[in-house]
C-alpha positions as CSV (number, residue, x, y, z in Angstrom):
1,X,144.9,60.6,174.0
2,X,141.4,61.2,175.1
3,X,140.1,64.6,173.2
4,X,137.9,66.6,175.0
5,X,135.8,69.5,174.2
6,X,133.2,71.9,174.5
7,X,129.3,71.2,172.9
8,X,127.2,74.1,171.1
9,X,124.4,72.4,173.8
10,X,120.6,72.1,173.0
11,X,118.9,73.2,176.0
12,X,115.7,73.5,177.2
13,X,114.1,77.0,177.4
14,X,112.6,77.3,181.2
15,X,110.8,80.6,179.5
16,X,108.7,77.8,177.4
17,X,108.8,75.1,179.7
18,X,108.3,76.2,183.8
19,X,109.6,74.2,186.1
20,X,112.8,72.5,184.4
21,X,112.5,69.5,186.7
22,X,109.0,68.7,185.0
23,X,111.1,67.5,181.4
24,X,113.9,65.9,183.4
25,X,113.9,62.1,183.0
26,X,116.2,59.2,183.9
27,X,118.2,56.9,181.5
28,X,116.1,55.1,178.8
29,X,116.7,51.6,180.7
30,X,115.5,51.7,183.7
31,X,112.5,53.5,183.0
32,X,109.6,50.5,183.6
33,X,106.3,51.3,182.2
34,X,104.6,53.3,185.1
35,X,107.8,55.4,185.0
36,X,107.1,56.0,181.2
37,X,103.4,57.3,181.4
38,X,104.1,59.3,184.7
39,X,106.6,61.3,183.0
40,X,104.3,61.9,179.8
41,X,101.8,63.2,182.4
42,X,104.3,65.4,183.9
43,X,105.1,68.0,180.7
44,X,104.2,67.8,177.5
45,X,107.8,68.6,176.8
46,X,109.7,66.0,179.2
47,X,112.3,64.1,177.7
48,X,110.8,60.8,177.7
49,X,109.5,61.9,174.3
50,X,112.7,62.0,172.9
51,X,114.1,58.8,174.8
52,X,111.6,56.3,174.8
53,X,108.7,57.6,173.2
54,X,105.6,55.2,173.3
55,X,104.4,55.4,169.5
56,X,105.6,52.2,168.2
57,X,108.1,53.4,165.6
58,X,110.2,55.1,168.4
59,X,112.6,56.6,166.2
60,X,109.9,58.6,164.2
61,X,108.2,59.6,167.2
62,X,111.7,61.3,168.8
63,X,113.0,62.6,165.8
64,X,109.5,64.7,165.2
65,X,109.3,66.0,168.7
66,X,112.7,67.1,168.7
67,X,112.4,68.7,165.4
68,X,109.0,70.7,166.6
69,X,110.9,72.0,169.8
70,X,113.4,73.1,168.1
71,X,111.3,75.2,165.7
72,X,109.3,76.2,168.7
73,X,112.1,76.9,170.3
74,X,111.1,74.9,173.2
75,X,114.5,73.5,172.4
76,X,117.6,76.5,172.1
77,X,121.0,75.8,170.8
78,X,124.2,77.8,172.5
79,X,125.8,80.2,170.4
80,X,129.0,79.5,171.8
81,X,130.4,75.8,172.6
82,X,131.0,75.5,176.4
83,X,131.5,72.2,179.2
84,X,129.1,72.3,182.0
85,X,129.4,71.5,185.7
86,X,126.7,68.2,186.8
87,X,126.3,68.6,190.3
88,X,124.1,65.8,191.9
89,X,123.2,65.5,195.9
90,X,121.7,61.9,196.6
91,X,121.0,60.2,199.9
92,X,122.6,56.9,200.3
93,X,120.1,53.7,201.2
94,X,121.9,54.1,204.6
95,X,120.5,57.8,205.1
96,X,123.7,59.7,204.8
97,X,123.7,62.6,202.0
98,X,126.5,62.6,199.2
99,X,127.2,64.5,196.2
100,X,128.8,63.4,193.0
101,X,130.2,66.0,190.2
102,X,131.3,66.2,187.0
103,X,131.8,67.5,183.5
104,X,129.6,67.5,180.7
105,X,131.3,67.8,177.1
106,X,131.9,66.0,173.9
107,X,134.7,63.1,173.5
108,X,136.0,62.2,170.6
109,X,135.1,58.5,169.9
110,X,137.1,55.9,170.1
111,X,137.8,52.2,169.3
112,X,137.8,49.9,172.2
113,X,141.3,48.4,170.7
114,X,142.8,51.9,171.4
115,X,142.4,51.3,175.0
116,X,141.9,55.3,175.5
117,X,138.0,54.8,176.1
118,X,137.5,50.9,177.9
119,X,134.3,49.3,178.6
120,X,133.3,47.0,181.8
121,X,131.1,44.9,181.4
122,X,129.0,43.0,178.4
123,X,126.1,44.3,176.6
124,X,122.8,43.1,174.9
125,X,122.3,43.3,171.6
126,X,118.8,44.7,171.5
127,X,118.9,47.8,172.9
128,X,121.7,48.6,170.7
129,X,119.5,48.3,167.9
130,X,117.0,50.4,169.6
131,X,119.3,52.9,170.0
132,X,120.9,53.1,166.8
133,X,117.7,53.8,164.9
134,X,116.7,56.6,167.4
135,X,120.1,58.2,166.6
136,X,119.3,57.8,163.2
137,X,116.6,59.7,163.2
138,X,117.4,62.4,165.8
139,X,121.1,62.7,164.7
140,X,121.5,63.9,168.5
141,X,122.9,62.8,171.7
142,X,120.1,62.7,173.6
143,X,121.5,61.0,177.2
144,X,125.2,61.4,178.2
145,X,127.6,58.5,178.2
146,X,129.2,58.2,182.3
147,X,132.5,58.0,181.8
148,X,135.4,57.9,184.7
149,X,138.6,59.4,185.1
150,X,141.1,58.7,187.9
151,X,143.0,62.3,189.2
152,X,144.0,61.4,192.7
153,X,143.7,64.8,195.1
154,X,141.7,67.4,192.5
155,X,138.1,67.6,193.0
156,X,136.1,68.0,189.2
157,X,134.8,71.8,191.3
158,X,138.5,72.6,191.8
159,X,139.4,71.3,187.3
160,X,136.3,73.2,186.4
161,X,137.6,76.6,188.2
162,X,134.8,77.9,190.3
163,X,132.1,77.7,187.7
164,X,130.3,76.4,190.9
165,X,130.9,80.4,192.8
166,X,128.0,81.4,190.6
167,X,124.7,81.1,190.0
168,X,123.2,77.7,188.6
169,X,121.7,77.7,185.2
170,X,119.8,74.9,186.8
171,X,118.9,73.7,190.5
172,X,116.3,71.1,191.0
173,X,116.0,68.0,192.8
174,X,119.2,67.8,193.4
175,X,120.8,68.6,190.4
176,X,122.3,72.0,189.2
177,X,124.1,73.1,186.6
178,X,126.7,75.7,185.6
179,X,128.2,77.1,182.4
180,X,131.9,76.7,181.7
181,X,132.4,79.3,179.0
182,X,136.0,80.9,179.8
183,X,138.7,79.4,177.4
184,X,141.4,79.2,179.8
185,X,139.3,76.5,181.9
186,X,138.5,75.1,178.9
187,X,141.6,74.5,177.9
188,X,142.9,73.8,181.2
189,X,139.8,70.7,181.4
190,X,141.3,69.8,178.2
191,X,144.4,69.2,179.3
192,X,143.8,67.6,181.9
193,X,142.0,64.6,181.1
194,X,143.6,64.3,177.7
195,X,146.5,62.1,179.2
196,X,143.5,60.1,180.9
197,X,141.9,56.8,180.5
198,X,138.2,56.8,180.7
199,X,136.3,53.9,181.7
200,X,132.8,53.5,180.9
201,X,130.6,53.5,183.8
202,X,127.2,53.8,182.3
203,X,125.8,53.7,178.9
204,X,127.6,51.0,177.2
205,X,124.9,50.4,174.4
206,X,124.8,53.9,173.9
207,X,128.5,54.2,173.2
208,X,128.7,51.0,170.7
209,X,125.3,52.7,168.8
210,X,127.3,55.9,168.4
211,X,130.4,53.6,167.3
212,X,128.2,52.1,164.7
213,X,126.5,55.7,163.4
214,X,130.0,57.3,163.4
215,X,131.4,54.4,161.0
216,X,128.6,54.8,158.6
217,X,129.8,58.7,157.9
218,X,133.1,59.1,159.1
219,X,133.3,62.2,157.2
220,X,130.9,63.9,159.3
221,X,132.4,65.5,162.1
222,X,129.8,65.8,164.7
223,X,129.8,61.9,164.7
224,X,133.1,61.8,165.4
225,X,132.0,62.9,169.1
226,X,129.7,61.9,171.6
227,X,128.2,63.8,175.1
228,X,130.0,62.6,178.2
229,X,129.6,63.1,182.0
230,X,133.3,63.0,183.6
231,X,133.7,62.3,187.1
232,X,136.8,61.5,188.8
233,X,136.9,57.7,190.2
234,X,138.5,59.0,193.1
235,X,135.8,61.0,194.5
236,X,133.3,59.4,197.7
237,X,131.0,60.2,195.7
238,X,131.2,57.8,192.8
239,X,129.2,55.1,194.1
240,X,128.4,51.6,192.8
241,X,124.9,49.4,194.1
242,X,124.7,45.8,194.2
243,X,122.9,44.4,191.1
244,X,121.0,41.3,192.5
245,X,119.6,38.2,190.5
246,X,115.9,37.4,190.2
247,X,115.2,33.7,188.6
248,X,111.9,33.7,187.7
249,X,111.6,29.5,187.4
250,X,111.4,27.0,188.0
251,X,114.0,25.6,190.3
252,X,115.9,22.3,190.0
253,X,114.7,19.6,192.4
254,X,117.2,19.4,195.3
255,X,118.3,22.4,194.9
256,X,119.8,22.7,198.4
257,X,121.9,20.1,198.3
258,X,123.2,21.3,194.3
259,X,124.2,24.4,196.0
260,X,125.5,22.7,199.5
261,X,127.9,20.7,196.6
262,X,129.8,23.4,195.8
263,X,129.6,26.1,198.4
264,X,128.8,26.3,202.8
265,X,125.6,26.6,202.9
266,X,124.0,28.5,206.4
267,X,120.6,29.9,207.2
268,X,120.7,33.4,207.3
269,X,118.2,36.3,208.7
270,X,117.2,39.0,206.5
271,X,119.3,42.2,206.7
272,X,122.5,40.5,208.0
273,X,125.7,41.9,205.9
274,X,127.2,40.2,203.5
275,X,130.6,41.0,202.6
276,X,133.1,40.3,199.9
277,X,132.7,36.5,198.7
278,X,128.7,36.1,200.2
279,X,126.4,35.6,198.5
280,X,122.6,35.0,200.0
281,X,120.1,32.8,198.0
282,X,116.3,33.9,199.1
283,X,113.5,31.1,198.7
284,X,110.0,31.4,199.4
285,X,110.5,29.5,202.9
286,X,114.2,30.8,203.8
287,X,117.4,32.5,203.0
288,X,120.6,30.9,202.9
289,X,124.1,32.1,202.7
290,X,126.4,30.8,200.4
291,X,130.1,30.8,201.0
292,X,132.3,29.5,198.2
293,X,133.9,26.3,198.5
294,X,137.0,24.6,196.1
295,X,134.4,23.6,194.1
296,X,133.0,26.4,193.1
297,X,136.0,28.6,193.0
298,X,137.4,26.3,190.5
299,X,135.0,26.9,188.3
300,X,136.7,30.5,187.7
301,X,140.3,29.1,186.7
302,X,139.7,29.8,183.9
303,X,139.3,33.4,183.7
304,X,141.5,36.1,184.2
305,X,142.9,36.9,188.0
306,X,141.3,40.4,187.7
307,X,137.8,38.6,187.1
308,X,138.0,35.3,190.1
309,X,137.5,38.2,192.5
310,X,134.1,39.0,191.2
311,X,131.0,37.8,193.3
312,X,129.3,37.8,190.0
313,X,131.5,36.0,188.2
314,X,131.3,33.1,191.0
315,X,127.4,33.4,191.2
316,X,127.3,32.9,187.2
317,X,129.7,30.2,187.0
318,X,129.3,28.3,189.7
319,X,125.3,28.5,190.4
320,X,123.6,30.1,187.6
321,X,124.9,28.1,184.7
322,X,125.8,24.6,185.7
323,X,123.3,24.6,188.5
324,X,119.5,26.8,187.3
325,X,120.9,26.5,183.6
326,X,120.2,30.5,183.2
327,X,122.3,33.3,181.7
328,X,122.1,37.0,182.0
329,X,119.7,37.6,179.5
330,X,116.9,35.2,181.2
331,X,117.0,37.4,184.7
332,X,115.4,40.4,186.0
333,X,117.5,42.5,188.0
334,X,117.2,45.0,191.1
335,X,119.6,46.6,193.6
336,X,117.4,46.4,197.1
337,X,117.2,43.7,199.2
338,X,114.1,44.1,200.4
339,X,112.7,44.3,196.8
340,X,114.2,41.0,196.0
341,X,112.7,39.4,198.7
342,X,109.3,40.9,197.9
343,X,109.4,39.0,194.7
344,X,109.9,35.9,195.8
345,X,107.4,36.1,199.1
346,X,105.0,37.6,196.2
347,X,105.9,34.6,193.3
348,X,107.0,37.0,190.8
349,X,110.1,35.2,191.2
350,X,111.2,31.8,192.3
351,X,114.1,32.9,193.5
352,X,116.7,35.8,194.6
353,X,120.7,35.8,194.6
354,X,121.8,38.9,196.4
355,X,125.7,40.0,196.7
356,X,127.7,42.8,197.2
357,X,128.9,45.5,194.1
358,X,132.0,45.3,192.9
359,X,134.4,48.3,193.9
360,X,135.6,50.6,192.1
361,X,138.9,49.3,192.5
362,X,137.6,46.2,190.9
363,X,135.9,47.9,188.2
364,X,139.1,49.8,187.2
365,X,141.5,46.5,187.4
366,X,139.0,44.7,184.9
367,X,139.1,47.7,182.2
368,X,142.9,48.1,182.4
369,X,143.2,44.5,182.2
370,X,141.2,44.3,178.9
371,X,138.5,42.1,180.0
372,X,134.8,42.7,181.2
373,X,132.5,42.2,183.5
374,X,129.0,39.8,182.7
375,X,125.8,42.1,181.9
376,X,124.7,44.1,184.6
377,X,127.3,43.8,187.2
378,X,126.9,47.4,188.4
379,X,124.2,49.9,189.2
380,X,126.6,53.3,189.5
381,X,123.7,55.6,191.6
382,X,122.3,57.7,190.9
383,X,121.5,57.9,187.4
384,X,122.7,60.7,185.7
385,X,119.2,62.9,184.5
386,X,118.8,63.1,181.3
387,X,117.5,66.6,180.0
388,X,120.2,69.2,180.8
389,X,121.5,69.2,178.1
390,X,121.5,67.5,174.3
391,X,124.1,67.7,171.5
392,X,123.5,67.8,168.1
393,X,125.9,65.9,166.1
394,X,124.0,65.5,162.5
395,X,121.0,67.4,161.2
396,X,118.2,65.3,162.4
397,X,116.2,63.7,159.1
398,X,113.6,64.9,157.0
């Protein structure tokens, strides 16, 4: 069973630090280098410090700001444990508004092999390491881990008991915040998600790091546990963006006719949708869209039924490796079309492979199946800020 629970949270002081959007900062990776020194320019206390700091020992660096906010009390620990309501409002890339909710608390870690807590897709291994020394150091939580639930028909406001009828602690940029202190609603969250599987949406590094720091003092409780966001699957506004492929270079000769071997090959305008099982190939002189023929379809026999539906399973298999001779870790990676195409008009890459996201139905059938997804497969929008709130877990070192 998945065991849920309340967090003493660290949280920033708005007394010490103004304007609590000003510390507020996305995930560690997909913060490019401009993001990184506009957010040092925005507060002196904003997370980034504690993220991705840009001393080169990283893991020093965090662990001696977080230990000076705390004893400035920039930082202030909860007396009592509580969960706390993540409210987001986003606008979609089509205009329309949505908002996405959830829980924040502590899960106790799990092994993948218990199938309680399931992964989707691959990871790198150097970020892990990145990560793992950071924790180290810190012995905090410093992002939470986006896990997903499935509750057909309850709303996470209507679990979390109308923490949202009052007064956020926080409301900025979209995001607020509320305090889930009463034990009954507690206890009720508890409950609840305890017979549920959660799938891991975003943060799969993280999760592994915290495996790894939890198996090197089991008898310490705190690592035992690690900060999640829980929203339920089922809710509109759990939302999934294409991840599409840049291939920096160079292309094969003939590359047309590799491609027209294995799939339909048709000139395509820009901004015409794709749909499951497209997938459009942008050159510096033209886009074409690729529809899968037996020959490339065959090249997913192998794998399990769950995974032959995936567009990038196909666009791996059946064009990336046998054709450009690239894997995962040799791409960049962005989630707008137009941005794609920019780098290829502008020769930062040699070509773009755009396709659709996976569902979320798709995403669930690969978990409960036991398999994964390749790296980067899904882009679950928008990120969850990282800032509200931290959880201690082990006394950060000397």
């Amino acid at each position: 069973m998945a065991v849920v629970s309340p967090l003493a949270a660290l949280r920033y002081d708005a007394a010490r630090v103004g304007d609590v959007g000003r510390v507020l900062a996305p995930p560690y990776d997909v913060i490019t280098p401009e993001d990184q020194a506009a957010l040092y320019e925005r507060s002196p206390y904003n997370a980034i410090r504690l993220i991705l700091p840009r001393e080169t020992n990283r893991a020093e660096a965090s662990a001696r700001a977080l230990r000076a906010w705390i004893e400035e009390r920039v930082l202030v620990r909860d007396a009592e444990p509580a969960l706390y309501l993540y409210s987001q409002a986003f606008t979609m890339p089509d205009g329309s508004a949505r908002r996405r909710d959830g829980i924040l608390c502590r899960v106790r870690l799990e092994d993948f092999a218990s199938g309680i807590i399931r992964p989707h897709e691959r990871t790198f291994p150097g970020p892990k390491a990145d990560r793992l020394a950071i924790l180290r150091a810190t012995g905090t939580n410093l992002s939470p881990i986006f896990g997903l639930y499935a509750r057909r028909g309850e709303s996470v406001r209507a679990l979390a008991g109308g923490a949202d009828e009052r007064a956020p602690l926080v409301d900025v940029d979209g995001h607020r915040l509320w305090r889930i202190a009463d034990a009954r609603t507690v206890a009720r969250v508890a409950e609840a998600l305890a017979g549920e599987t959660i799938l891991i949406a975003d943060g799969h590094h993280r999760y592994e790091t915290a495996l790894a720091y939890r198996d090197e003092r089991p008898d310490v409780d705190g690592r035992r546990f690690i900060l999640f966001y829980l929203a339920n699957m089922e809710d509109e506004g759990v939302v999934i963006l294409p991840t599409h492929r840049l291939v920096r270079g160079p292309l094969p000769d003939g590359l047309e006719s590799r491609l027209a071997e294995s799939f339909t090959v048709t000139p395509v305008a820009a901004g015409a949708p794709r749909g499951a099982g497209v997938i459009d190939c942008v050159l510096p002189d033209r886009r074409l869209r690729l529809r899968a023929r037996s020959a490339a379809t065959a090249r997913l026999a192998s794998l399990a039924p769950v995974r032959r539906t995936l567009d990038v399973e196909l666009l791996q298999r059946a064009i990336l490796d046998p054709i450009l001779g690239v894997g995962s870790d040799a791409l960049a990676f962005t989630h707008e079309d137009g941005e794609a195409a920019d780098a290829v008009r502008e020769g930062r890459a040699a070509a773009a492979f755009l396709l659709d996201p996976p569902t979320i139905g798709q995403v669930r059938d690969v978990c409960m199946a036991g398999e994964l997804m390749p790296e980067k497969s899904t882009y679950f929008f928008p990120k969850l800020a990282t800032g509200l709130v931290f959880s201690l877990v082990d006394p950060p070192s000397a």
